[in-house]
C-alpha positions in Angstrom: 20.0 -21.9 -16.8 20.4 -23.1 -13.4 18.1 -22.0 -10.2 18.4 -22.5 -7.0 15.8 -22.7 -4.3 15.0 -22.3 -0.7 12.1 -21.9 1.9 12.0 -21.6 5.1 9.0 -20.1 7.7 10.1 -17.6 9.9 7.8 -17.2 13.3 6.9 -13.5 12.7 4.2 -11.4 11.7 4.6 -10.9 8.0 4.8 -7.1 8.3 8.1 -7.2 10.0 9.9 -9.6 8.1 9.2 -7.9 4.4 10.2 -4.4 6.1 13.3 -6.3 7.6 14.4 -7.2 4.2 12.6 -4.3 2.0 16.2 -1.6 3.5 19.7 -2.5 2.6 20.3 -3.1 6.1 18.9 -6.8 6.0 21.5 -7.6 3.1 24.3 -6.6 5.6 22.7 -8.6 8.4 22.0 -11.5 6.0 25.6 -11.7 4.4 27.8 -14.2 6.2 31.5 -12.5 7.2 33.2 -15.0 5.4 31.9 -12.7 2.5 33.3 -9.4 3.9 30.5 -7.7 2.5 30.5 -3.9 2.0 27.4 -1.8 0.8 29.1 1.0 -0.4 25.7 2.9 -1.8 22.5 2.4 -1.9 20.4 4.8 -4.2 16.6 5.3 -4.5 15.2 5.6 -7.9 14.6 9.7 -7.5 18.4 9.6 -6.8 18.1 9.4 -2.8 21.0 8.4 -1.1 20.1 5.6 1.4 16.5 4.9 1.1 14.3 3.9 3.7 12.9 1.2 1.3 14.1 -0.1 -1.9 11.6 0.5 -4.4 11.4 -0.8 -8.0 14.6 1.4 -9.5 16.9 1.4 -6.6 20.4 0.3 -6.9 23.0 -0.9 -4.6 26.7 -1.1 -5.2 28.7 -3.6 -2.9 31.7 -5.0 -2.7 32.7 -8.8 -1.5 35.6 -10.6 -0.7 34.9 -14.2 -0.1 37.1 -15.4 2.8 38.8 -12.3 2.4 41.6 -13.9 0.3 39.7 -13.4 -3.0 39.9 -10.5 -4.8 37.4 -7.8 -3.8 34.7 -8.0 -6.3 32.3 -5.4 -7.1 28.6 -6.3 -7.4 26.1 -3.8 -8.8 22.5 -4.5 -8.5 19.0 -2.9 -8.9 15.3 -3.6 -7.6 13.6 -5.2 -11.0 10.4 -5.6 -9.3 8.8 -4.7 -5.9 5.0 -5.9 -5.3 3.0 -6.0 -2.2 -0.4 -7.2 -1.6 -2.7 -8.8 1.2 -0.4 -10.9 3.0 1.9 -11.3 -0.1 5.1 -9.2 -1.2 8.2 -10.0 -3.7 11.4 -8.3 -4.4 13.7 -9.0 -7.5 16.8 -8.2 -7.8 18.9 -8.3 -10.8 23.1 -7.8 -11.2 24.4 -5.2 -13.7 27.9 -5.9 -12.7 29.4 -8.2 -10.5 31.2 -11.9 -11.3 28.2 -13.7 -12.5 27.3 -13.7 -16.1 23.7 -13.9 -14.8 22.1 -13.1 -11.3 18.4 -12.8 -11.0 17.0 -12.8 -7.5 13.6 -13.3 -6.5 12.3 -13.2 -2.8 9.0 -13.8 -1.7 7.3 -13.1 1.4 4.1 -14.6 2.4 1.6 -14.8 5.8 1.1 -17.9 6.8 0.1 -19.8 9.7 2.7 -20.0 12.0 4.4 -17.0 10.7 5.7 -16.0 7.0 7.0 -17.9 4.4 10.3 -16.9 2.9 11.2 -18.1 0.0 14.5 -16.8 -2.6 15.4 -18.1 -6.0 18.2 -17.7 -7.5 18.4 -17.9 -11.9 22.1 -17.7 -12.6 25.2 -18.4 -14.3 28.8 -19.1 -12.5 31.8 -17.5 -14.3 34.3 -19.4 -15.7 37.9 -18.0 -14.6 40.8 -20.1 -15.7 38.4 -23.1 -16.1 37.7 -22.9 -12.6 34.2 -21.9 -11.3 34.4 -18.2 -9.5 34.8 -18.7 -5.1 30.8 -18.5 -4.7 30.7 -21.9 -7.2 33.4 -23.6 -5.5 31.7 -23.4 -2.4 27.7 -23.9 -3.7 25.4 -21.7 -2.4 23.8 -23.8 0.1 25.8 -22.5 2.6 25.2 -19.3 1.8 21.3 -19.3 1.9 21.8 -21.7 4.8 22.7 -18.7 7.0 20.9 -16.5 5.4 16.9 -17.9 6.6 19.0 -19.1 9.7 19.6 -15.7 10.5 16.4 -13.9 9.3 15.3 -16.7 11.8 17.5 -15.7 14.8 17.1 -11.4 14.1 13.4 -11.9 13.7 11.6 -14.2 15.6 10.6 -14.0 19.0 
């Protein structure tokens, strides 16, 4: 299965940077327009509408439309995992619905000199439509997580 990878250290104290990206909030700051991204719920795991963090159990229902001449796909997700220790946190999240076969997210979050390392990978599969990989595979997602720490970058550091 293919993964993807990427790292970047963000000049900020860890504390701010895991709650940054621990409310559905940072998704729509991180998400690139060109994705016309729309959170449409977010839900604890007790059934609380908009959460002030997503624990382990949450889910979030979106909606994209790359470029906005795609489609608008739907893209259902939950918190798999949420950990937090000295220094260290992580946050998986997982896709119940959406237009790839397989989309396992991991982020980590860790203090380290100079700031905190951010890290996401990525396990997934790209659909097939029409023998043609879906808009996110004909574009890689380099881009994508290029903006992405860019941003968490520009919104967070000092």
């Amino acid at each position: 299965m293919p993964v993807y990878e990427r790292e970047t250290i963000v000049d900020a104290p860890f504390e701010e940077v895991w709650a940054f990206h621990s409310h559905h909030s940072g998704l729509e700051a991180l998400t690139p327009d060109w994705m016309h991204l729309r959170v449409e719920s977010a839900v604890g795991p007790d059934g609380e509408p908009d959460p002030e963090t997503l624990e382990t159990g949450s889910k979030i229902v979106s909606t994209i439309a790359p470029f906005g001449v795609a489609p608008r796909q739907r893209w259902v997700s939950y918190v798999a995992a949420r950990e937090e220790g000295d220094g260290t946190a992580l946050f998986r999240d997982e896709m119940m619905r959406g237009p790839f076969p397989k989309w396992v997210h991991t982020h980590t979050f860790e203090a380290v000199d100079g700031g905190t390392r951010v890290h996401d990978r990525v396990e997934y599969e790209l659909p097939v439509v029409r023998g043609l990989f879906g808009p996110l595979g004909w574009i890689g997602f380099e881009p994508l997580f290029r903006y992405r720490h860019r941003k968490t970058k520009e919104l967070l550091e000092e």
